[in-house]
C-alpha positions, 0 to 999 in steps of 0.5 A: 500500500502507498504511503499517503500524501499530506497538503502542506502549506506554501513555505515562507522561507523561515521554515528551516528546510527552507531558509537558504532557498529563494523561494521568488526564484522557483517559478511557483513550483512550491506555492500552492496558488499557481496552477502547475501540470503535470506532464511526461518530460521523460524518454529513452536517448537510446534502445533499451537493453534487452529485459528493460522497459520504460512505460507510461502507467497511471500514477494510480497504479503505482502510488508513493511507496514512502512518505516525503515531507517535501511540499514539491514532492507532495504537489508532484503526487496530487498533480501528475495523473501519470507516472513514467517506470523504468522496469529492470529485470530479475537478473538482468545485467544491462552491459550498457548504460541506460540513457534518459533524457528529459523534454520539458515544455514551455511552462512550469511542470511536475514529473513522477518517475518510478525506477524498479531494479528487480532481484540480483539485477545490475544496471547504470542508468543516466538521466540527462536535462539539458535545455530550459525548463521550469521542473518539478521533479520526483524520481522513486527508486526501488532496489529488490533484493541483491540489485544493483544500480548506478543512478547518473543524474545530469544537470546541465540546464541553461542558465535560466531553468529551474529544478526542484526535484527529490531522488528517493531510494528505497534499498532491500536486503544486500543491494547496492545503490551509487548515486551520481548528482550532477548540478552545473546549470540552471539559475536554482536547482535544489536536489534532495536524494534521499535513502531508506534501507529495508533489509541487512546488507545494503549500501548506499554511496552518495556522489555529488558534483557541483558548479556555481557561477554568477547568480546560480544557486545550487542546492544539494540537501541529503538525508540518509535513513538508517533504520535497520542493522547491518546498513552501510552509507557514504556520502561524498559531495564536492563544489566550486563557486566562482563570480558574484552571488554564486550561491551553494547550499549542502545540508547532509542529514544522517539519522541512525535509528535506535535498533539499527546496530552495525549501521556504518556511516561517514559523510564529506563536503568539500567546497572551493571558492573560487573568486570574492562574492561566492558564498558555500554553505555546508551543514553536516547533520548526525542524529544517533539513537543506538551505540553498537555501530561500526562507525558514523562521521562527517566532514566539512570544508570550504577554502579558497584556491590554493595558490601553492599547487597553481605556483607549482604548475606555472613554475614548470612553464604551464600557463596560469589560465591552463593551470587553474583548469587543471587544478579544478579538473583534479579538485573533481577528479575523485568523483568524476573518474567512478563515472567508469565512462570516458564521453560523460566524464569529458562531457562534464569536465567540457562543461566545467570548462565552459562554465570557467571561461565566463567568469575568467578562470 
């Protein structure tokens, strides 16, 4: 049965899940007095891999499966009357990654997608949006026992697209979940991948990169359930900021049930600034209920460039714009190299590139 989904008011900005977002600056995703459809963005950029399938149900069919206290989530499942599911075989090993990309229309927009990995599956699947949009967003993934999924989710909007969106994984018994967020456009994106586990012997790794520039606001907010033993977490984000108002926001919450012994944890953010003018705010969040864990911490910084490593590159008759480039490429080296993909690996690096350029980096 589906979890039921509860009217919350429109936020005002002195709710604490809401003070670091410019709510005037999200098109009316999370106000409940602007009318907002909801429509099918999603499609296959490619064939399928045999024993995949992507279909359009009815949401009725497949109601919510958690409870979410996000009110864009919960306007998401009041509004869209159909839903887009992703189907992973039992057993399927797609040797390919899956490739989703995203259509929006002209106007302000809600999208359900429900992501079903089946029993001892293995799959990558790579969701890219590009373009302009004004989206809404809720993506439910499901992992049977023993999958294994690899979820690659690309923000490479304009610069004037909107993005609220949560990304809900709900692990079973020995499946692995690796999530890749990736926000280098848009003039708000706020993301919130969340976890649960349902069974011993999951994983969850959490992966995020993140650019800012001019104006940009970028907002990763990450909570991670642990409510049964013998459950394991990492999670690793990485920013740079760079020209006047860039603005990014990372809150990881962990919460370690009473009951949930042998739970080990461990969350990082790392932040670069770049230039004056950028501002990185990081909360790192650890709520513990029971003392027979394997291990739970955290981690946060935020610095400026390093001139030392840039000196070194420039004494060796590397140009200073070249080095600063390389600096940056190594900065987000880390997370980029487990993409295990050598084209969106140089996409995304292309794209920071780019992203650089205009600010004069």
């Amino acid at each position: 049965m589906g979890a039921l989904t509860t009217n919350y008011l429109t936020p005002t900005g002195r709710e604490e899940a809401w003070r670091f977002t410019p709510l005037k600056r999200l098109a009316g995703l999370h106000d409940s007095s602007v009318n907002v459809a909801g429509h099918i963005s999603i499609s296959s950029k490619t064939e399928l891999p045999q024993g995949v399938s992507l279909k359009v149900s009815s949401s009725a069919d497949f109601p919510a499966s958690y409870t979410s206290n996000d009110v864009v989530t919960n306007r998401i499942r009041q509004t869209a009357k159909q839903v887009s599911v992703l189907t992973i075989a039992d057993d399927c090993e797609a040797s390919e990654s899956i490739y989703l990309s995203r259509t929006c229309s002209t106007e302000p927009e809600f999208s359900r997608v429900v992501i079903q990995a089946g029993v001892n599956s293995k799959s990558t699947v790579v969701v890219e949006n590009t373009g302009t949009g004004q989206l809404g967003e809720e993506i439910e993934i499901n992992l049977a026992p023993g999958a294994r999924l690899d979820l690659i989710s690309l923000q490479e909007w304009d610069k004037s697209a909107v993005h609220i969106a949560q990304h809900h994984a709900i692990l079973s018994k020995d499946s692995q979940f690796t999530s890749y967020v990736v926000s280098v456009g848009g003039s708000v994106v706020r993301i919130s991948p969340t976890v649960e586990f349902t069974g011993p012997g999951a994983f969850a790794d959490l992966y995020g990169v993140y650019f800012a520039t001019d104006g940009q606001h970028l907002e990763h907010r990450i909570h991670v359930d642990h409510n049964v033993a013998n459950a394991k977490s990492r999670v690793t984000y990485k920013g740079a900021l760079a020209g006047k108002q860039a603005h990014t926001v990372w809150i990881g919450d962990v919460y370690i049930h009473k009951g949930a012994d042998g739970t080990d944890t461990y969350e990082l953010n790392r932040n670069l600034l770049l230039t004056d003018g950028a501002r990185a705010d990081s909360v790192p969040n650890l709520e513990i209920e029971t003392s027979e864990i394997v291990g739970a911490g955290h981690a946060s910084t935020t610095g400026r460039f390093d001139d030392e490593q840039l000196f070194y590159l420039q004494s060796r008759g590397i140009p200073a714009e070249v080095a600063r480039r390389l600096v940056i490429r190594g900065f987000f080296a880390e997370i980029v190299n487990k993409f295990k993909n050598a084209d969106l690996e140089e996409q995304l690096m292309a794209r920071i590139d780019e992203e650089l350029s205009k600010v004069g980096q």
